[in-house]
N, CA, C and O atoms as a CHARMM CRD file, in Angstrom:
* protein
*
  364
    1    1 UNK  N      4.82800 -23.52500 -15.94400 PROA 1      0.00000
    2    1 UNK  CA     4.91600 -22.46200 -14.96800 PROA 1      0.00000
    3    1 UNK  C      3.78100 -22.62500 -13.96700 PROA 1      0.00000
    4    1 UNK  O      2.76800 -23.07300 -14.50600 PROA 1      0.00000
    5    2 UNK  N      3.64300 -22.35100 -12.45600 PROA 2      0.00000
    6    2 UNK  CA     2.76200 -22.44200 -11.79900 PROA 2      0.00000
    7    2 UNK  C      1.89400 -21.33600 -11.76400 PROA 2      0.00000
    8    2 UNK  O      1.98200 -20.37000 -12.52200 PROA 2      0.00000
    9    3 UNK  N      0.99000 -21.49800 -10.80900 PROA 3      0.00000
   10    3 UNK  CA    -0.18400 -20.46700 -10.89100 PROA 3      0.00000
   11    3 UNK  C      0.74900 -19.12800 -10.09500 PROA 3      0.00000
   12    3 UNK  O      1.82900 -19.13700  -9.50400 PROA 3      0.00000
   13    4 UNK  N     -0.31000 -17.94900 -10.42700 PROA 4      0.00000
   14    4 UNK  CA     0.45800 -16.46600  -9.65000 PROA 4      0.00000
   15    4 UNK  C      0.08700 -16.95100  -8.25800 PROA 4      0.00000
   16    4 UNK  O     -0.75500 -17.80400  -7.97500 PROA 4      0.00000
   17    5 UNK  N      0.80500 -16.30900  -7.50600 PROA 5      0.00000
   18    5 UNK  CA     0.31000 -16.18500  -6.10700 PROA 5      0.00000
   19    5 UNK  C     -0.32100 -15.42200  -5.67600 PROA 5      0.00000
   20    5 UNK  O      0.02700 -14.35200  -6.17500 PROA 5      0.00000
   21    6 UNK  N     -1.32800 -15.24000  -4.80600 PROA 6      0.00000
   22    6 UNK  CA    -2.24700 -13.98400  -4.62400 PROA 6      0.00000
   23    6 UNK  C     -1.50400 -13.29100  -3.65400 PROA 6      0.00000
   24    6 UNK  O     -0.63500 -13.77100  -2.92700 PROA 6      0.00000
   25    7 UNK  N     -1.97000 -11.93300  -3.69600 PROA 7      0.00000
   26    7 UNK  CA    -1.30300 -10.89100  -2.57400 PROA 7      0.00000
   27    7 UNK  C     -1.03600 -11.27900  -1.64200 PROA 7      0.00000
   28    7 UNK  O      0.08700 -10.97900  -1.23800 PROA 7      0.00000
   29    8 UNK  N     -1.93300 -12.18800  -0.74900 PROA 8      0.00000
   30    8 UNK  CA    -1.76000 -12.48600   0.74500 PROA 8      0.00000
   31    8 UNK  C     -0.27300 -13.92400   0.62200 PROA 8      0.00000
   32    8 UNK  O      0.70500 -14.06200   1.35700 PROA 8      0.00000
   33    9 UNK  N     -0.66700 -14.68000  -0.49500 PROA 9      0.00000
   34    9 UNK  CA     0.28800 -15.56700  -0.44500 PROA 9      0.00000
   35    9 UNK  C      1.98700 -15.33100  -0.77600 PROA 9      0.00000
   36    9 UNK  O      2.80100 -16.24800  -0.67000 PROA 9      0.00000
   37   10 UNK  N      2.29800 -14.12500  -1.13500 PROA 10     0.00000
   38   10 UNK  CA     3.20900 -13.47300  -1.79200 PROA 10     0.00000
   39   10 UNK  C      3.74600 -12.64700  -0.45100 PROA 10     0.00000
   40   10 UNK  O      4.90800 -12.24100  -0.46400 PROA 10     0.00000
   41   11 UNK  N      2.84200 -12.38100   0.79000 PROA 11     0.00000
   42   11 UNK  CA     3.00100 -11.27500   1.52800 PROA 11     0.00000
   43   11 UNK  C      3.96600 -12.30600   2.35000 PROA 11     0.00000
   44   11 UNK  O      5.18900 -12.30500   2.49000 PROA 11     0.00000
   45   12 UNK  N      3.12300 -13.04000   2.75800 PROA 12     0.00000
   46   12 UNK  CA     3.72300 -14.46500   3.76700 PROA 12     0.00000
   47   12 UNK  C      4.57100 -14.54600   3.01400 PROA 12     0.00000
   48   12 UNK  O      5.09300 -13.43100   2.98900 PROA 12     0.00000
   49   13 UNK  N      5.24600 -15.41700   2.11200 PROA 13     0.00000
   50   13 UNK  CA     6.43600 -15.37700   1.38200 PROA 13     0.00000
   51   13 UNK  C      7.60200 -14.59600   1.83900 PROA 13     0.00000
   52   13 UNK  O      8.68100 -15.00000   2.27400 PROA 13     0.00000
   53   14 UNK  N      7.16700 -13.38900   1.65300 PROA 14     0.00000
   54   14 UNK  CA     8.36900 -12.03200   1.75500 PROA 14     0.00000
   55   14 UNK  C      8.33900 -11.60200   3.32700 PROA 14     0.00000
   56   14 UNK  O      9.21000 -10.86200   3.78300 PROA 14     0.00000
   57   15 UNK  N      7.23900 -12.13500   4.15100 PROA 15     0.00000
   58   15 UNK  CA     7.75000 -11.48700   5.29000 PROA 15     0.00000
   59   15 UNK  C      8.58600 -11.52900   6.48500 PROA 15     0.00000
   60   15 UNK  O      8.96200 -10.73600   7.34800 PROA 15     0.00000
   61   16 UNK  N      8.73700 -12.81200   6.19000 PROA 16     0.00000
   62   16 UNK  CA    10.56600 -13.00800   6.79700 PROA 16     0.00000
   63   16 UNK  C     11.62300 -12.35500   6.58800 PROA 16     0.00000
   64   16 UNK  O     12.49000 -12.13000   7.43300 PROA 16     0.00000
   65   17 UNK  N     11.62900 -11.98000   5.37000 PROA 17     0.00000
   66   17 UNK  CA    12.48700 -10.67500   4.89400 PROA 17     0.00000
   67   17 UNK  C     11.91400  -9.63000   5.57700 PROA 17     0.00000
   68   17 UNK  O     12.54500  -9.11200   6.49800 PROA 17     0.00000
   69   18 UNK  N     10.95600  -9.28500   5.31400 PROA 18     0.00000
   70   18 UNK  CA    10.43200  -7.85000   5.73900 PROA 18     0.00000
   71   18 UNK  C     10.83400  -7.75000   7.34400 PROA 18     0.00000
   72   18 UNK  O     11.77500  -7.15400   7.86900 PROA 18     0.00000
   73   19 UNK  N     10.07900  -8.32200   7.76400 PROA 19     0.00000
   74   19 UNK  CA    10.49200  -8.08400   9.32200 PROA 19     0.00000
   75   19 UNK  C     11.79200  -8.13700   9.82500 PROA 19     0.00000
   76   19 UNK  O     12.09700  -7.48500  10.82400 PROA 19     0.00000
   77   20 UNK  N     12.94100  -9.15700   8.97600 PROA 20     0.00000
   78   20 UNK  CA    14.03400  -8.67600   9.39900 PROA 20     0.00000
   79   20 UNK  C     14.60200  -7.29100   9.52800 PROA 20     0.00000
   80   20 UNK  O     15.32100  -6.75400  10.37000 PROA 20     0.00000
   81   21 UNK  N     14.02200  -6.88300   8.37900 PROA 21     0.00000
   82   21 UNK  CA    14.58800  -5.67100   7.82300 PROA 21     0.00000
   83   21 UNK  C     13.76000  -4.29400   8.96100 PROA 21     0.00000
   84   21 UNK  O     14.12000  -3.15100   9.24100 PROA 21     0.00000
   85   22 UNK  N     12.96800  -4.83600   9.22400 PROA 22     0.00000
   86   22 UNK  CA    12.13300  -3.89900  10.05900 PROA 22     0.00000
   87   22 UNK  C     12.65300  -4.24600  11.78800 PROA 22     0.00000
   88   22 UNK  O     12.33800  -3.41200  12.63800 PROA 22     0.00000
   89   23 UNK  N     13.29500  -5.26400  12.13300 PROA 23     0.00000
   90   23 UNK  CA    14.00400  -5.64500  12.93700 PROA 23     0.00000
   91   23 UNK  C     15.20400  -4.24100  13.07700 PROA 23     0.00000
   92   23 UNK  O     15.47000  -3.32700  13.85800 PROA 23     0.00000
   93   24 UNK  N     15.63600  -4.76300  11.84900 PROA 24     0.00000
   94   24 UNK  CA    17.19900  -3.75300  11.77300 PROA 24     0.00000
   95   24 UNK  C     16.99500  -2.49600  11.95400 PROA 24     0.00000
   96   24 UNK  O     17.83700  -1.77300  12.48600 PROA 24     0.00000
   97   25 UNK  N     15.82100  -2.07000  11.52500 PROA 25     0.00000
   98   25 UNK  CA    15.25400  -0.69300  11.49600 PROA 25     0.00000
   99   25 UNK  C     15.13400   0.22500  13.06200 PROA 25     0.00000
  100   25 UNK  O     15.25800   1.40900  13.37500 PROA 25     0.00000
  101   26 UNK  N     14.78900  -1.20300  13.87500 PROA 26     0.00000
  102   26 UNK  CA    14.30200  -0.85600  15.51700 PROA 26     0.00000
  103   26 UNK  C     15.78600  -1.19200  15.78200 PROA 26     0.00000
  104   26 UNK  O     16.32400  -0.17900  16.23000 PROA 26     0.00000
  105   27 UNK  N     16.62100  -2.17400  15.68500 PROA 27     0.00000
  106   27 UNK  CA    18.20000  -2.24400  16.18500 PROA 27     0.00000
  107   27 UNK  C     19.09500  -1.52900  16.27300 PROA 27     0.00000
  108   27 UNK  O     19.96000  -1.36400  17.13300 PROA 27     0.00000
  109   28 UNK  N     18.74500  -0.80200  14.75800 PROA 28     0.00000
  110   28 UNK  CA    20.33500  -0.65800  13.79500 PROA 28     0.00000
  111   28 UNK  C     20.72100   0.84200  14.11500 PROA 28     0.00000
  112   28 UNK  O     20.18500   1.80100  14.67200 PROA 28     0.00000
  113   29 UNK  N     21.96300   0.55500  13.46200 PROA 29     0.00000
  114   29 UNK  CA    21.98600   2.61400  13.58700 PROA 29     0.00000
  115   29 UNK  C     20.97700   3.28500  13.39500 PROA 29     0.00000
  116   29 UNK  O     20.00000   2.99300  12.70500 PROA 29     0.00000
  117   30 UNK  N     21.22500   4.46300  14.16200 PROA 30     0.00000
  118   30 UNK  CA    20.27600   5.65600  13.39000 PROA 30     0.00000
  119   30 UNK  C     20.89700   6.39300  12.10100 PROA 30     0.00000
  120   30 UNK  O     22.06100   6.70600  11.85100 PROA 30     0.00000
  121   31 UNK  N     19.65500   6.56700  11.33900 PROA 31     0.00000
  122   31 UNK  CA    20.25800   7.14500   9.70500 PROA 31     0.00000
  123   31 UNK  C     20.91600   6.05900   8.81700 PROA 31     0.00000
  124   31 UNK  O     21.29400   6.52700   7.74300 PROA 31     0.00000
  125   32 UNK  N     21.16100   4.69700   8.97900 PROA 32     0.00000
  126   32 UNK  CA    20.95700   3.96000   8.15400 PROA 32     0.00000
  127   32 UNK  C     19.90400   3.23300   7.37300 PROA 32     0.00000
  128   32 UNK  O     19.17600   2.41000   7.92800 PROA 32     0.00000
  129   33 UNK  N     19.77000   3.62500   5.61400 PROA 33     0.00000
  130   33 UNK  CA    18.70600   3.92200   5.41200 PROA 33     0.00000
  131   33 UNK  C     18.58000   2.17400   4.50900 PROA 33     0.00000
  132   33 UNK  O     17.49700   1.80100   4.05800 PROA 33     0.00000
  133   34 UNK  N     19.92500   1.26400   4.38200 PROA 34     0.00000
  134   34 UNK  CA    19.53900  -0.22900   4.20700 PROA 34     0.00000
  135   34 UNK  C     18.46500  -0.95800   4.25700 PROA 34     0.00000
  136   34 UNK  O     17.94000  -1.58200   3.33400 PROA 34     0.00000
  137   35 UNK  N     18.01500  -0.84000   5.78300 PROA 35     0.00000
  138   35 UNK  CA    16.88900  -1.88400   5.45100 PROA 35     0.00000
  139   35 UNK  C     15.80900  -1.61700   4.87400 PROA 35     0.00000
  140   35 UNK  O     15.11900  -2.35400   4.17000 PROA 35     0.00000
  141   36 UNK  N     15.54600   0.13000   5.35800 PROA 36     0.00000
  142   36 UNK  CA    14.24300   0.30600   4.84500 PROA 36     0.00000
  143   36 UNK  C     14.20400   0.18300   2.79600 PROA 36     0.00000
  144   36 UNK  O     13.36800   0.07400   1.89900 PROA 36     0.00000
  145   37 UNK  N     15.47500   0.27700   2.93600 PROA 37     0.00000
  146   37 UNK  CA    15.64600   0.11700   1.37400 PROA 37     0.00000
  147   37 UNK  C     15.52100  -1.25800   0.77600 PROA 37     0.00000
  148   37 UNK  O     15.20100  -1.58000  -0.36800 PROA 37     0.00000
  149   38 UNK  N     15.83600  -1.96500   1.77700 PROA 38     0.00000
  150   38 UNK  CA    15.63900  -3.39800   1.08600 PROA 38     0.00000
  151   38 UNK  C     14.00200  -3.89800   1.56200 PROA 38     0.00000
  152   38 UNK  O     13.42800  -4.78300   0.92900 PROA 38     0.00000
  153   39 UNK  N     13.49200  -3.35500   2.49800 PROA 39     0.00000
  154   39 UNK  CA    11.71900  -3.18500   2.48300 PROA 39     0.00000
  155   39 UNK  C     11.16600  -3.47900   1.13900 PROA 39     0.00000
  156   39 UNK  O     10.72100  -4.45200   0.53000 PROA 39     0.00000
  157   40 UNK  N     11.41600  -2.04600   0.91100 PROA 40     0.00000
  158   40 UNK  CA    10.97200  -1.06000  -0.18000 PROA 40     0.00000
  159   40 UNK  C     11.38000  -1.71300  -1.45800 PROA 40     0.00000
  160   40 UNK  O     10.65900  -1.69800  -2.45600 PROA 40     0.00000
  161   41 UNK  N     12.27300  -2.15200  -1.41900 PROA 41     0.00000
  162   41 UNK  CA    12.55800  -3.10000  -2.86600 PROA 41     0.00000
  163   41 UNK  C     12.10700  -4.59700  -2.85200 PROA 41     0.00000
  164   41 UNK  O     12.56300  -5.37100  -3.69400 PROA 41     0.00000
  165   42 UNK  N     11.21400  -5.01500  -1.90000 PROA 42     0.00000
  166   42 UNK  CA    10.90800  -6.27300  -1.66500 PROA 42     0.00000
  167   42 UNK  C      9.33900  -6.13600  -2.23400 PROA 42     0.00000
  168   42 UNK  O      8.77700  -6.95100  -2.96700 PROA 42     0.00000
  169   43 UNK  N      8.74300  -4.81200  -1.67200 PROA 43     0.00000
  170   43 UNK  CA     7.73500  -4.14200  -1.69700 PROA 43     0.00000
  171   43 UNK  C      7.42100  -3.81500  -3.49000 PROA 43     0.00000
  172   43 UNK  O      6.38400  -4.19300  -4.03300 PROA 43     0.00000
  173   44 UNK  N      8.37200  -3.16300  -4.12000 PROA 44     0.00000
  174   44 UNK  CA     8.14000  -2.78700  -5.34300 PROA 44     0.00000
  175   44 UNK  C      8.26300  -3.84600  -6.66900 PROA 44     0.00000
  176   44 UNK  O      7.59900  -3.91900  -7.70300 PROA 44     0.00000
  177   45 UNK  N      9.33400  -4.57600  -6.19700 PROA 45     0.00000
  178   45 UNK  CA     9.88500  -5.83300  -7.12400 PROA 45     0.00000
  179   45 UNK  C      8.72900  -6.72900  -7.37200 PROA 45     0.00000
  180   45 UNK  O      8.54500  -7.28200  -8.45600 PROA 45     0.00000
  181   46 UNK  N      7.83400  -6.88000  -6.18100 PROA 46     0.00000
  182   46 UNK  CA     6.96300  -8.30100  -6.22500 PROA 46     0.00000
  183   46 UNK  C      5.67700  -7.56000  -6.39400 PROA 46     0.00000
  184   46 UNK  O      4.66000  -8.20700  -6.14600 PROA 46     0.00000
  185   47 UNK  N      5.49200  -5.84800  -6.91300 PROA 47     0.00000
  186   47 UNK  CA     4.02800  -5.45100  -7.12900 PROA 47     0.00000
  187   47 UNK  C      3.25700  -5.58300  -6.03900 PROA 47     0.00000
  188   47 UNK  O      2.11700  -5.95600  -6.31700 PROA 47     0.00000
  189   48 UNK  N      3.51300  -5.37500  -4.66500 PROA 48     0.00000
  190   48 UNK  CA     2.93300  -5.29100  -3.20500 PROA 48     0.00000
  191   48 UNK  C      2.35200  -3.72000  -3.60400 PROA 48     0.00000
  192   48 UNK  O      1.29800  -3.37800  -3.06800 PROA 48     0.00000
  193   49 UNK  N      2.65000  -3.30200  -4.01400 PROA 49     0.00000
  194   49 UNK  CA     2.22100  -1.62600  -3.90100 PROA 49     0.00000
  195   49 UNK  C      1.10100  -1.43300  -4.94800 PROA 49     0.00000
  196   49 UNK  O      0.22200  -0.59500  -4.74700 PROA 49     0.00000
  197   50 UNK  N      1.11800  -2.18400  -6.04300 PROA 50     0.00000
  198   50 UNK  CA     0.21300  -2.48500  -6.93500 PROA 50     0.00000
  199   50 UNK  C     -0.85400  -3.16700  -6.40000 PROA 50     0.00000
  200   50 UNK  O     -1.97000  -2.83900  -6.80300 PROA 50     0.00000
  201   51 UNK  N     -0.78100  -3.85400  -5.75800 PROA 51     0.00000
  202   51 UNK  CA    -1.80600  -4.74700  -4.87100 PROA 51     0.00000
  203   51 UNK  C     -2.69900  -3.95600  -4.19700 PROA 51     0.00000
  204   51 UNK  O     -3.90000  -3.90000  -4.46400 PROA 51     0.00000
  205   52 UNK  N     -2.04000  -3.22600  -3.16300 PROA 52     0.00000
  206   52 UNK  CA    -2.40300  -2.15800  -2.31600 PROA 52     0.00000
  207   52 UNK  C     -3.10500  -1.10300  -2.77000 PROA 52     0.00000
  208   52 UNK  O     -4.20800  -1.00700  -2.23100 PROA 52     0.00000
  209   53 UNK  N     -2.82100  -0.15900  -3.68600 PROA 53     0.00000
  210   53 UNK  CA    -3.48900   0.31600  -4.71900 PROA 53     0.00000
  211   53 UNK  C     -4.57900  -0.02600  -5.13100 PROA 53     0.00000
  212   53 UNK  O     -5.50200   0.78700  -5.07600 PROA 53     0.00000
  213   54 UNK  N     -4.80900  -1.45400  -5.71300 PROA 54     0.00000
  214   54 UNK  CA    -5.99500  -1.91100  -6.50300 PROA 54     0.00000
  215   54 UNK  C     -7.15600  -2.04400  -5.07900 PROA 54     0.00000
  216   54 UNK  O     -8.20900  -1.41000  -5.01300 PROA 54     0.00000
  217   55 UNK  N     -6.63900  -3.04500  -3.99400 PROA 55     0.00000
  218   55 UNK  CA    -7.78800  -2.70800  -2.73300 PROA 55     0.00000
  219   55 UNK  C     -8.11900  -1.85500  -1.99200 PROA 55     0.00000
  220   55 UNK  O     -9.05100  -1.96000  -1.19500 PROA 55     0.00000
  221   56 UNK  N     -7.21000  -0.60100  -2.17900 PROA 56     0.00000
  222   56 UNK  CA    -7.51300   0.98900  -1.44000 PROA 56     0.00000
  223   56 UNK  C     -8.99100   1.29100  -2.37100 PROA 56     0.00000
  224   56 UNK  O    -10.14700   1.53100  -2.02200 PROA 56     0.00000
  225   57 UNK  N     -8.34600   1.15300  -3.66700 PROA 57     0.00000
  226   57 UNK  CA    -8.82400   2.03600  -4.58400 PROA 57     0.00000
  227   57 UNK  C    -10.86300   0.90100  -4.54400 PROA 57     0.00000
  228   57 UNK  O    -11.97500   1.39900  -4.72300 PROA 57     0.00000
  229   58 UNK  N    -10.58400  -0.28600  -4.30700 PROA 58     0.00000
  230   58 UNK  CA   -11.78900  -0.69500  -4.01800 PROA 58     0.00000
  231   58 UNK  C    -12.29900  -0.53300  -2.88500 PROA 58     0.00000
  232   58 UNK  O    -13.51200  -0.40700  -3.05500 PROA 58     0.00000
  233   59 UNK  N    -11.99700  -0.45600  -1.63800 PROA 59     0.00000
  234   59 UNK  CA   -12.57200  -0.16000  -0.40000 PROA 59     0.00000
  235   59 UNK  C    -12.96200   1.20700  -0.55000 PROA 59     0.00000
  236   59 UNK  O    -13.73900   1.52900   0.34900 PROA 59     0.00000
  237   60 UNK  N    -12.68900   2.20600  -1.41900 PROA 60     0.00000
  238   60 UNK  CA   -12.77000   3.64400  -1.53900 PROA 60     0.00000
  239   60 UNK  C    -14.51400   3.74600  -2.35800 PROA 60     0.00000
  240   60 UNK  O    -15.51000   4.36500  -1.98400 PROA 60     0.00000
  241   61 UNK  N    -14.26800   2.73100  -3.74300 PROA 61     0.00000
  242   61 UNK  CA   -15.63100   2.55900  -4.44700 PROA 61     0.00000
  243   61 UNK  C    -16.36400   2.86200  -3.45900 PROA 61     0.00000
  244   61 UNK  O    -16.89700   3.90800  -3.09000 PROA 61     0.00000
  245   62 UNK  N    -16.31100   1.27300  -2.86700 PROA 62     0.00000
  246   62 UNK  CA   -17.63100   0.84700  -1.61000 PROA 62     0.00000
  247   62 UNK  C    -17.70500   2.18800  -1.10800 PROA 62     0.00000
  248   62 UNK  O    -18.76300   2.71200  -1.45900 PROA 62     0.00000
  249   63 UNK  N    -16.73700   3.18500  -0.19300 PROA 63     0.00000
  250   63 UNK  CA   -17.65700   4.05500   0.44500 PROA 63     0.00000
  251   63 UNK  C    -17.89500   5.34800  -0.88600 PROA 63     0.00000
  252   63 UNK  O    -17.83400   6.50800  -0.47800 PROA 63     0.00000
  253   64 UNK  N    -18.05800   5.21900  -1.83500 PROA 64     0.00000
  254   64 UNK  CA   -18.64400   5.94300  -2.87600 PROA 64     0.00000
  255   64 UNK  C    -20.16800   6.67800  -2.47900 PROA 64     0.00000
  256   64 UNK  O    -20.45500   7.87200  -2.55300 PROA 64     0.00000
  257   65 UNK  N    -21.03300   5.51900  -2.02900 PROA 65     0.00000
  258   65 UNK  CA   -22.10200   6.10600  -1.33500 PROA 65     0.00000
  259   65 UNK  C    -22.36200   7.00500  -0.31400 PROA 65     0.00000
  260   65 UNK  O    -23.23100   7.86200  -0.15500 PROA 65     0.00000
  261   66 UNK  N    -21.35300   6.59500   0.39100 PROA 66     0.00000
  262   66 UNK  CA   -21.86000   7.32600   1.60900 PROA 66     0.00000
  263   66 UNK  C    -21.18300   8.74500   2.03000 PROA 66     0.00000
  264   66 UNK  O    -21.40000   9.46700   3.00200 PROA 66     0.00000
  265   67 UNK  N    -19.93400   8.92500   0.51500 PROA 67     0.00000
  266   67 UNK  CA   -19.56200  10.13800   0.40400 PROA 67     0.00000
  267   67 UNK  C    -19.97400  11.26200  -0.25500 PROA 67     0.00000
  268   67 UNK  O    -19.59400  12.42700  -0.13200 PROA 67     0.00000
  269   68 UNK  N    -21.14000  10.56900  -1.26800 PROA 68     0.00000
  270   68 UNK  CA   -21.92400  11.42800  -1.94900 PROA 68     0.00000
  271   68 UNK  C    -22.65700  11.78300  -1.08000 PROA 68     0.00000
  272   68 UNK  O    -23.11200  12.83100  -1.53800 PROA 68     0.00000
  273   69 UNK  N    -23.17400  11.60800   0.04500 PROA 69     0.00000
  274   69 UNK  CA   -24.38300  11.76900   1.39800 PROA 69     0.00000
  275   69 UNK  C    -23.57800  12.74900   1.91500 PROA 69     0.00000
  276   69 UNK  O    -24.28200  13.45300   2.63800 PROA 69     0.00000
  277   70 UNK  N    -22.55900  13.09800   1.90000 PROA 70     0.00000
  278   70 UNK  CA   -22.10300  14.33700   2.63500 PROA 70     0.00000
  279   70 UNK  C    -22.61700  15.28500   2.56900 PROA 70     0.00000
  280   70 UNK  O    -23.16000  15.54700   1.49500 PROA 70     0.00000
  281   71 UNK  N    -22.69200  16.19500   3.60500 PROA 71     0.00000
  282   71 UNK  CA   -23.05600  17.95200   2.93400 PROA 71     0.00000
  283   71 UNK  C    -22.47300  18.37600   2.30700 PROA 71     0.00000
  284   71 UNK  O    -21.54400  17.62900   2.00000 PROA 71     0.00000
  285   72 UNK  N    -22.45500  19.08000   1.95000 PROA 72     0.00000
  286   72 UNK  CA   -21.33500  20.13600   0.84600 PROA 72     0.00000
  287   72 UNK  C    -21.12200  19.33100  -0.29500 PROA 72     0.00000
  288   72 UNK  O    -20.34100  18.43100   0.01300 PROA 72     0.00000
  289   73 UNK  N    -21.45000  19.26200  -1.40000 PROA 73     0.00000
  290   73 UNK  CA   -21.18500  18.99400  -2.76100 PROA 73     0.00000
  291   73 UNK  C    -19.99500  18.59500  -3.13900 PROA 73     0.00000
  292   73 UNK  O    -19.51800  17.52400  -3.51400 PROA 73     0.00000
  293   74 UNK  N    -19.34400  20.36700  -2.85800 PROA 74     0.00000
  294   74 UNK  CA   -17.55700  20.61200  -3.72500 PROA 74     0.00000
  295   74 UNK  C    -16.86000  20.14500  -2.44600 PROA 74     0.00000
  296   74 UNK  O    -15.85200  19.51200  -2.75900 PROA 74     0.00000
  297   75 UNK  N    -16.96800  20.19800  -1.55800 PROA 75     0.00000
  298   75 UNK  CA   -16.27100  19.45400  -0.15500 PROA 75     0.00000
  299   75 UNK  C    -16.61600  17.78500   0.02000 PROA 75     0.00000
  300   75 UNK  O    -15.91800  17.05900   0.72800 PROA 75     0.00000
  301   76 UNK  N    -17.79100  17.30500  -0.73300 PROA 76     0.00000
  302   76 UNK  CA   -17.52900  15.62300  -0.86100 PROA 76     0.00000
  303   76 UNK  C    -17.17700  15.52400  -1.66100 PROA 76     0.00000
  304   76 UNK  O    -16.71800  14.38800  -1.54800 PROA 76     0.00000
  305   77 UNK  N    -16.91500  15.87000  -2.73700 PROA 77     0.00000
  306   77 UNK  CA   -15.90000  15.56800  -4.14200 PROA 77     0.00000
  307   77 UNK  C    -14.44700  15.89400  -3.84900 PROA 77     0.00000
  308   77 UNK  O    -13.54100  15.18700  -4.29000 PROA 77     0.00000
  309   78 UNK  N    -14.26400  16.80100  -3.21900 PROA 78     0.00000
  310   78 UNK  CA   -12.63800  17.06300  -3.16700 PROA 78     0.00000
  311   78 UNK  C    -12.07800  16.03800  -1.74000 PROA 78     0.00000
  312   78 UNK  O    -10.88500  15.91900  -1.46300 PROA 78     0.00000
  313   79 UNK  N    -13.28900  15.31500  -0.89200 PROA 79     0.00000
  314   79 UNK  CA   -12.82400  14.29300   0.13300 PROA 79     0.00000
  315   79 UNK  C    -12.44100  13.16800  -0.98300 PROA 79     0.00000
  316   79 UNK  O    -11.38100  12.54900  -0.89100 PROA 79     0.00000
  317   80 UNK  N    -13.32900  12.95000  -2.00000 PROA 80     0.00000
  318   80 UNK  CA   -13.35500  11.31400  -2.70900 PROA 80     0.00000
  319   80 UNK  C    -12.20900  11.34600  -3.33300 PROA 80     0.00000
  320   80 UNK  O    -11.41600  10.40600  -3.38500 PROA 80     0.00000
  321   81 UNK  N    -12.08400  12.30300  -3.77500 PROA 81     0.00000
  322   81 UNK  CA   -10.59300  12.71700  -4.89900 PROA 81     0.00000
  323   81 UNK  C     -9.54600  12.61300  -4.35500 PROA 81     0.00000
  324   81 UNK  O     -8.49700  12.28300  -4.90900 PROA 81     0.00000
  325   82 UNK  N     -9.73700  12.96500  -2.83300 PROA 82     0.00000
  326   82 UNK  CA    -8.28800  12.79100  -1.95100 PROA 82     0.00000
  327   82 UNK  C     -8.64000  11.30000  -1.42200 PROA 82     0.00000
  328   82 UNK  O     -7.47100  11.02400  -1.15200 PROA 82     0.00000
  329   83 UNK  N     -9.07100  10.58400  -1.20300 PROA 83     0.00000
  330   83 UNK  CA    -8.95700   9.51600  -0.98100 PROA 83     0.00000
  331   83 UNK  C     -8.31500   8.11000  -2.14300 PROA 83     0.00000
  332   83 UNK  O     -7.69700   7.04600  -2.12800 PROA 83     0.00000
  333   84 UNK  N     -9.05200   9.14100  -3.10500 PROA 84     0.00000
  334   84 UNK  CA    -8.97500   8.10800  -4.67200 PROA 84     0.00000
  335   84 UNK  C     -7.38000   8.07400  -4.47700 PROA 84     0.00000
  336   84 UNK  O     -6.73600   7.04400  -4.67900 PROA 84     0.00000
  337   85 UNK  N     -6.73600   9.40500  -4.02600 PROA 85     0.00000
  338   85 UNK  CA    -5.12000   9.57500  -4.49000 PROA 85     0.00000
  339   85 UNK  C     -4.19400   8.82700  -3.92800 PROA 85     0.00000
  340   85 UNK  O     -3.00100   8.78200  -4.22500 PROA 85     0.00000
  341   86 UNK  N     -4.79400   8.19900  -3.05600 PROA 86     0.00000
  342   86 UNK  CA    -4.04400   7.31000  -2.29300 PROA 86     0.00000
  343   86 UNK  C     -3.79800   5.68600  -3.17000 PROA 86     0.00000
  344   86 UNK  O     -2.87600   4.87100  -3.14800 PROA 86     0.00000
  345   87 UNK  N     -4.88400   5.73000  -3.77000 PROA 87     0.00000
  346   87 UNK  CA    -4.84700   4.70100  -4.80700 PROA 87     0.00000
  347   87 UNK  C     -4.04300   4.82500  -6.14300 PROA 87     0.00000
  348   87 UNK  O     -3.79900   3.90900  -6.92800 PROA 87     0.00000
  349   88 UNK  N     -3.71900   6.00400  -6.23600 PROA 88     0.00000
  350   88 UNK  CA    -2.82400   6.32700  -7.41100 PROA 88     0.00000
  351   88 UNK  C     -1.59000   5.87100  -7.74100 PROA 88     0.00000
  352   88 UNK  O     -0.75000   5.98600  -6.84800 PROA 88     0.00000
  353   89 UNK  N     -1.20300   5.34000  -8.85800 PROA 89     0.00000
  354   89 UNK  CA     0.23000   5.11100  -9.19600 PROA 89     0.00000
  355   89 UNK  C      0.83800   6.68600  -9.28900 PROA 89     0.00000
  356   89 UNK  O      0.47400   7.57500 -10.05900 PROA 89     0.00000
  357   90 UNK  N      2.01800   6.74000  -8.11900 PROA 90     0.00000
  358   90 UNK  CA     2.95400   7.90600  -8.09100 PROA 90     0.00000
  359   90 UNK  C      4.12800   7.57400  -8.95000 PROA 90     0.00000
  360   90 UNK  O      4.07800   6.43600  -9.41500 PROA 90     0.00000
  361   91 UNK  N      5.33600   8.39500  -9.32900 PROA 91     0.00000
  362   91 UNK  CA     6.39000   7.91200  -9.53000 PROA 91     0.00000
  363   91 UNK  C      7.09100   9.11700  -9.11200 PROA 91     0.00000
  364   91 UNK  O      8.32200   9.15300  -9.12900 PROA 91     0.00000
């Protein structure tokens, strides 16, 4: 079996697809919801969203510092927490 591909190499891969589909999106009917569906399943199938997640959720660390420097205590904790959520696995 070969090596995994890293995020960026996986992105290139799929984005010939993607952009078609994002093509169709700017073309196509309105309220046909196809391409964005086949996006979105290009997106979920190959763990792109998992990816995304893991480097939100690290670019968020890094500003760890400089959110504790905020004023307000309970108002920089409830900013970090909403930021963290973006990093969250939803379902």
């Amino acid at each position: 079996m070969g090596k995994p591909c890293s995020l960026d190499e996986s992105l290139a891969r799929f984005s010939v697809e993607i952009n078609k589909g994002l093509a169709a999106l700017k073309t196509g009917v309105n309220g046909d919801p196809a391409p964005a569906l086949r996006i979105a399943g290009i997106i979920k199938e190959n763990g792109f969203a998992d990816g995304a997640r893991e480097l939100a959720a690290g670019k968020i660390r890094a500003l760890e510092g400089e959110i504790v420097r905020l004023p307000g205590r309970k108002a920089a904790d409830a900013f970090r927490d909403y930021l963290f959520s973006f990093s969250s696995r939803t379902k």
